[in-house]
C-alpha positions in Angstrom: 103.8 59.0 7.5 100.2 56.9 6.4 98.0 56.3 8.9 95.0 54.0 9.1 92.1 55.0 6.8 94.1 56.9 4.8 95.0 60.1 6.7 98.4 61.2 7.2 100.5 61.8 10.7 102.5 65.3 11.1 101.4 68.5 9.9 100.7 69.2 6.4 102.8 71.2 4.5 100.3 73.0 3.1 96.8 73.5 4.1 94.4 75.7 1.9 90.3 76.2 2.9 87.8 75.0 0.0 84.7 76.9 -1.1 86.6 79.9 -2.0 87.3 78.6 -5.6 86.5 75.0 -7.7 87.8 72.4 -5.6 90.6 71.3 -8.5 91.5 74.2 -8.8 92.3 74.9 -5.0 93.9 71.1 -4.8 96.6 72.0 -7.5 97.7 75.1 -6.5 98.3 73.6 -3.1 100.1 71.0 -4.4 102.3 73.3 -6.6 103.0 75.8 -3.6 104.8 72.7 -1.8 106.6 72.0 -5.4 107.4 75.6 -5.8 106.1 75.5 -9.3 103.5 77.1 -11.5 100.3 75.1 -11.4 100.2 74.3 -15.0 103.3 72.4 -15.0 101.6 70.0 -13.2 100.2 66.8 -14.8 96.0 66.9 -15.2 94.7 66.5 -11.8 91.9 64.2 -13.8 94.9 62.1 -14.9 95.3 60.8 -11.1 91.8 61.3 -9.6 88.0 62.3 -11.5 87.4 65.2 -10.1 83.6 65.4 -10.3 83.2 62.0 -8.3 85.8 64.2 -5.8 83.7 66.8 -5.7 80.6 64.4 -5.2 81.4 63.1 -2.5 82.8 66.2 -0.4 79.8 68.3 -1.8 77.5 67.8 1.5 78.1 70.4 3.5 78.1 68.4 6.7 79.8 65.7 5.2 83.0 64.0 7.4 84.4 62.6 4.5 88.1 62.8 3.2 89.8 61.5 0.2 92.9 60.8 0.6 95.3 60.3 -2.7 98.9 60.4 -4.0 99.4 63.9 -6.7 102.8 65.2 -8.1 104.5 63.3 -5.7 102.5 64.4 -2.7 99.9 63.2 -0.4 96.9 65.9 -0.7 93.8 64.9 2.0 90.3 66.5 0.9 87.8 67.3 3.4 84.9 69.5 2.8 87.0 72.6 4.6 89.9 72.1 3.4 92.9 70.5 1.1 96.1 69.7 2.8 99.3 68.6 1.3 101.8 66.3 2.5 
């Protein structure tokens, strides 16, 4: 399913646009959409990744960055338009 540098074949199984609320906040309710569970029974997404040096490095708007990283069991790849989970 990995690819090189991190990105991941197939098509996610969620993917949610950014910028419409805080990043974290959009990465774990993607990830609990997949799970079919509430958010906040989800462990701290700042247990697994900080999410201010996340939202650093995405934060230029014509940034082609990713972050790529493992959450709840899941893939989830950042870019600056969106958060996909696979």
């Amino acid at each position: 399913m990995n690819c090189p540098g991190g990105k991941t074949d197939g098509s996610p199984l969620v993917r949610q646009p950014t910028g419409t609320s805080p990043l974290t906040i959009t990465i774990v309710r993607a990830v609990a959409a997949v799970k079919n569970e509430d958010p906040q029974s989800l462990e701290p997404l700042g247990s697994v990744i900080d999410p201010e040096a996340l939202e650093t490095i995405l934060d230029k708007p014509d940034s082609a960055a990713h972050v790529t990283f493992n959450y709840a069991d899941h893939r989830v790849v950042v870019t600056g338009d969106a958060v996909e989970v696979y």
